[in-house]
C-alpha positions, 0 to 999 in steps of 0.5 A: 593474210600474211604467214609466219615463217621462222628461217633457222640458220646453222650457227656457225662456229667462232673459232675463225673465220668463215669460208665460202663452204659454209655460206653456200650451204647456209648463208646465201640459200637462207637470205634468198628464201627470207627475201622472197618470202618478205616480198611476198608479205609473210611475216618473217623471222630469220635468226642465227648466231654464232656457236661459241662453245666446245672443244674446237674453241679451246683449241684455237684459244690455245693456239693464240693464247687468248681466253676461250671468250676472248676468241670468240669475241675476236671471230663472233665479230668477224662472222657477223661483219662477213655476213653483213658484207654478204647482205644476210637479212638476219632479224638477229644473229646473236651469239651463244655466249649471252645470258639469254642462251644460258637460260633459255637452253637451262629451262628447256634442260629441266623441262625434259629433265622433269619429263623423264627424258634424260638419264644419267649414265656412267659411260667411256670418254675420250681423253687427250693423253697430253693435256689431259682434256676431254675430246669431244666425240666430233674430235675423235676419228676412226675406223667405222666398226659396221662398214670400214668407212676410214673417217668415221667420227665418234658420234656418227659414221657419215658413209653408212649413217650410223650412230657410234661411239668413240670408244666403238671406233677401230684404230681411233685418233684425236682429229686435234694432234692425231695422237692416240686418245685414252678412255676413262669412265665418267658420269654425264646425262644422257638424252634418252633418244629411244624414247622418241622412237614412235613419236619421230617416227611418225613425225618424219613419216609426214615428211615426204616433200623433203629433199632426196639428200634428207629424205634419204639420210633420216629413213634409217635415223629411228632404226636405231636410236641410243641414248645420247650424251648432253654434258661433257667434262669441259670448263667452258660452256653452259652450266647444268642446273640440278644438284650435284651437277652444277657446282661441278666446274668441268661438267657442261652442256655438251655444244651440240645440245645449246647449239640447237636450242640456239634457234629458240634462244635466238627468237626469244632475245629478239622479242626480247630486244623488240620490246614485247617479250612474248612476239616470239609466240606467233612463230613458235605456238602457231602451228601453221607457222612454217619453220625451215631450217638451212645447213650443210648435210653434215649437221642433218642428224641434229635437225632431224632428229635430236632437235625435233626429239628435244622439242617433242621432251620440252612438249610432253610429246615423247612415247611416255608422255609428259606436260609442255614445258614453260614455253608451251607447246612448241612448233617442229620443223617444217622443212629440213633445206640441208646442202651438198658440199662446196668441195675443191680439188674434190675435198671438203674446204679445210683450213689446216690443210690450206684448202680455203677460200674465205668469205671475206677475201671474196667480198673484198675483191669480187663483192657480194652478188657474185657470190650469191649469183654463183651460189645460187646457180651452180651451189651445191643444193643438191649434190657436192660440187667441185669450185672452179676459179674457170666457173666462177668467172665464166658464170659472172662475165657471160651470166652475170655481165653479158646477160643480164648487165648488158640487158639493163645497161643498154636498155636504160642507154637507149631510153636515156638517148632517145627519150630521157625518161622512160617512153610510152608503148605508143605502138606496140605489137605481138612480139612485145605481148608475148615476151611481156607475158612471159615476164609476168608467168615467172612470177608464178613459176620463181616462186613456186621453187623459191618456196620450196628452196629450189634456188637453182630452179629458181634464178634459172627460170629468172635468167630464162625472162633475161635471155628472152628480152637479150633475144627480143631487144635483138630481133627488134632492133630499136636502134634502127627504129629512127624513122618509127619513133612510136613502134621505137618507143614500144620497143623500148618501154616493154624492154624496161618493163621486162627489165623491171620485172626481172629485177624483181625476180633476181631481186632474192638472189642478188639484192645489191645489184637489185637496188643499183638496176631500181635506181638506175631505172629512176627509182628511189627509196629503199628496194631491198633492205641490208643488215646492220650490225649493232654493238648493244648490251647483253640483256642479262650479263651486266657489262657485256657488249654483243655484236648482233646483225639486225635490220628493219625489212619492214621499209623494203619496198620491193614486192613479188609482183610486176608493177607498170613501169612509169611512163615519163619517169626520167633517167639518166645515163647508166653506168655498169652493174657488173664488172667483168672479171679478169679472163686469167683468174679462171686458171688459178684464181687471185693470188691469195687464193689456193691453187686448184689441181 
C-alpha cells in the first residue's frame, strides 16, 4: 500500500536569481528523493515556492527602481524557469504573494493567538539611520556577545548556535551599506517559544535517526529559548489580522513567520487547484504520513525548532495546552535533510562580491544532468565543500561520460551491429549470473540510502553496478565472440539488462539523460516526468497571474524494479548521452564564470 510522503522545500528568495549554492542544498537532493519515492509507489506531494517578502525585496527593488511586486514578479519567474530547466518535479511551486498564503499564514496567526501563544511586547528595533526603514534582525551584523564570533547576525549566532538580539550585538552594522544602525522602541507580537520548552523538547528527543549536522545544531535549540518577534515595521508583507494591528500600514508578519507556513499554504493551494479542496488532508492529518524537509543549514533553526513550535500552537499542543486550530491536528517534521554549504574559494556563494555561479549560465552550457550528477556526487550533504571547475569536469568526463555513457553507448552499438534488436541469452554463463545479481541487490542497497537521503551513498553504489558491467563487458569480450554467436548474444543481453537496470538506478539523479539511455534501449513513453510551468489565475487576487511549476508524475513509467529486458526489441544505432567537456575549463571554468583562487 502506498504512503504519503510531503517533500518541503526551502523557499527560495525572489530577490534574483539562484545560484548552484542553493539547488545543491535544495534543489536537487529534494527531486532526487521525490523521484525515488514516486517510483517506488508512495503517493507524493513535493512543494515549494518563492519567498517574496521582506527587506531583502525592498532592497533590490530599490535598487532597479521598480516595486516590491514588480521585483518578484521579474525574479519569481526567473526561479521557476530555472528550476523547470534543472528537471524539479514540483506538484506546486507557488509563491508567497498569492491570496491564499495571505489567508492561509492569517488563520494559523489566530489559531496560536487564541491559544495563548503569542504576546506583545514592546522591544528595540533596528533602524536604517539613511532611509529610515526598519533592518530586519538577518540584516544587522555584529560581534557575538557569548563567543566573539565577528559575523554573528541579529537573530542568531551561527558559530556557537545561540539566540541574540540586535541590539545584544557589539560593534553592529547594516549588512545592506554597512553603516551604523539606530535603535528605537517599538511594539510587535512576539511567539512565546518558551512555552514550547517541554513539549519541543520531547519532541526532538525522538529524533535520533537525524543527520550529524541536525542532530548536532538542535541539542542546544530548547536550553534557551526566548520569545521571538513575528511582525515587523515594514509596508510590504502579509497583514495581521487583530484590531489595533492591522490597520497599521507599517506593521506586518515578519518574512520568516509566512515563510514557514509557506509549505501548508503550499499544500492547501494545490488541493485547491486540483479540484478537491481538502486532498491536503492525507498528508497533513495522517500521522503516518512522512514529512522531510530539504534546505541549507543556515535555515535549521526554523525547521527544527520555530516551524514545529508554530505547528504544536496551531494544535493546542504547547506546554499550556490549548484546541487544534481550523485545520486540525497538523503533522510535524519527520525529518530535517539540512546541507552543508557549496563553498568557493572556501566562502559561502555571494552575489555582492561576485562570487557566484548561477543556476541558469550552467543550464545553458553544461545542461541539467551534469549538475544534478555533481551535486549528488560530491554536494555538500554532509559537510562544506569547496567547488572546483577541475572536479566538475573531471566527475562528467570520467564519471559521467567514461563510465557510464561509454557503457550505454557501446553496449547498444554492439547489439545494433550484431543483432538489430536486443538478442536472447541463448548461452549464458556464471560470469553473467554474478554481475546480473549484483544488478538486481542494488535495488535494495540504493533505496535504503535514497530513503533516508543519502544521496552520495546512494548514486555511489548505483556507479558501483556501472563499473562492474565496464569491467564484465571488458573480460568478456563480446567483440571477439564471432564465431560463438550464441555465448555472444548472452554477453550482450546481460550487458543490456545491467544497462537497463542501472538506468533505473540513476534514474532519481539524472532523470534527463534516464529517458534519453530508455529510448535508446527501444523504449517508448514517458520514463521520467518533467515539470511545466504554468501561467494560471491566483485563486483569490482577481486580476493576478501566477507562474507555478506543476506536473502529472502520475504517467511516469519508470519503476524501482529490475524489469526483463525485451528480447527482439529493435534499436538502432546510439548516439552519445554525455558530452565531454573541454579539459581546459577545469582551470578556471567558462568565461562568464568567477576565477577560483
Amino acid at each position: 500500500m502506498s504512503s504519503p510522503v510531503l517533500t518541503a522545500v526551502a523557499w527560495p528568495y525572489a530577490n534574483g536569481p539562484r545560484h548552484i549554492g542553493h539547488v545543491s542544498g535544495i534543489g536537487v537532493p529534494s527531486d532526487v528523493f521525490s523521484r525515488y519515492q514516486r517510483m517506488v509507489g508512495n503517493r507524493v506531494l513535493m512543494v515549494s515556492g518563492s519567498d517574496e517578502h521582506g527587506t531583502p525585496i525592498l532592497v533590490q527593488a530599490e535598487k532597479e527602481g521598480l516595486t516590491p511586486q514588480q521585483t518578484v514578479d521579474k525574479y519569481h519567474r526567473v526561479i521557476a524557469e530555472d528550476l523547470r530547466g534543472l528537471g524539479v518535479t514540483y506538484d506546486l511551486y507557488t509563491r508567497t504573494t498569492t491570496g491564499n498564503h495571505a489567508d492561509v499564514v492569517q488563520q494559523i496567526f489566530l489559531a496560536l493567538h487564541r491559544n495563548g501563544y503569542i504576546v506583545p511586547r514592546t522591544t528595540t528595533g533596528a533602524i536604517s539611520p539613511s532611509t529610515g526603514r526598519t533592518l530586519p534582525d538577518r540584516y544587522v551584523e555584529g560581534t557575538c556577545p557569548i563567543c566573539g564570533y565577528p559575523q554573528a547576525r541579529g537573530d542568531q549566532c551561527d558559530n556557537c548556535g545561540n539566540q541574540l538580539d540586535a541590539a545584544e550585538l557589539i560593534n553592529p552594522r547594516s549588512r545592506i551599506n554597512g553603516e551604523v544602525p539606530a535603535f528605537v522602541e517599538t511594539e510587535h507580537l512576539f511567539l512565546d517559544l518558551p512555552a514550547f520548552t517541554e513539549a519541543l523538547g520531547k519532541w526532538l528527543s525522538t529524533k535520533t535517526g537525524w543527520r550529524p549536522n541536525v542532530l548536532n545544531f538542535t541539542r542546544n535549540l530548547v536550553d534557551d529559548m526566548r520569545p521571538r518577534p513575528i511582525t515587523r515595521d515594514l509596508d510590504w508583507g502579509v497583514k495581521i489580522p487583530l484590531d489595533g494591528w492591522r490597520d497599521q500600514p507599517l506593521k506586518k508578519f515578519y518574512v520568516w513567520f509566512d515563510a514557514v507556513i509557506g509549505y501548508f499554504s503550499a499544500s492547501v493551494e494545490w488541493a485547491r487547484r486540483t479540484g478537491d479542496a481538502d486532498a491536503w488532508k492525507a498528508w497533513w492529518n495522517d500521522p503516518d504520513a512522512e514529512h522531510v524537509y530539504f534546505m541549507g543549514k543556515d535555515n535549521i533553526t526554523f525547521h527544527a525548532q520555530i516551524w514545529p513550535a508554530l505547528l504544536l500552537g496551531h494544535n493546542g499542543q504547547g506546554d499550556h495546552g490549548g484546541e487544534p486550530g481550523p485545520y486540525g491536528v497538523l503533522d510535524l517534521p519527520t525529518e530535517i535533510a539540512s546541507s552543508e554549504f557549496l563553498t568557493m574559494s572556501g566562502s559561502k556563494f555571494s552575489t555582492s562580491r561576485g562570487t557566484v555561479i548561477y543556476l541558469g549560465d550552467v543550464l545553458r552550457d553544461f545542461g541539467p544532468d551534469s549538475l544534478r550528477y555533481f551535486i549528488s556526487a560530491a554536494g555538500p550533504e554532509t559537510q562544506d565543500v569547496d567547488f572546483t571547475w577541475d572536479e566538475f569536469v573531471r566527475r562528467v568526463n570520467f564519471e559521467l561520460a567514461n563510465e557510464w555513457g561509454n557503457l550505454v553507448n557501446r553496449s547498444i552499438s554492439m547489439a545494433h551491429k550484431n543483432n538489430g534488436a536486443i538478442p536472447a541469452p541463448t548461452r549464458p554463463a556464471a560470469a553473467d549470473a554474478e554481475l546480473l545479481a549484483l544488478s538486481k541487490a542494488a535495488f535494495d542497497t540504493v533505496g535504503a540510502h535514497l530513503r533516508r537521503s543519502r544521496f552520495r551513498a546512494g548514486i555511489s553504489e548505483a556507479m558501483r553496478v556501472v563499473s562492474a558491467a565496464n569491467r564484465y563487458l571488458s573480460e568478456q569480450e563480446p567483440w571477439k565472440l564471432k564465431d560463438d554467436p550464441d555465448r555472444r548474444d548472452a554477453v550482450l543481453h546481460t550487458a543490456l539488462q545491467v544497462v537497463q537496470d542501472a538506468n533505473t538506478l540513476l534514474t532519481p539523479f539524472l532523470p534527463h539523460s534516464a529517458q534519453k539511455v530508455h529510448e535508446a534501449l527501444g523504449g517508448t513513453g514517458v520514463w521520467a516526468a518533467q515539470p511545466e510551468l504554468l501561467d494560471v489565475p491566483d485563486l483569490d487576487i482577481p486580476g493576478r497571474i501566477n507562474p507555478i511549476l506543476t506536473g502529472d508524475y502520475t504517467r511516469e513509467q519508470a519503476r524501482w524494479q529490475s524489469v526483463p529486458i525485451e528480447v527482439g526489441r529493435p534499436l538502432a544505432k546510439p548516439t552519445p548521452i554525455f558530452t565531454k567537456l573541454d579539459p581546459e575549463l577545469g582551470e578556471n571554468g567558462p568565461e562568464w564564470a568567477p576565477i577560483l583562487k
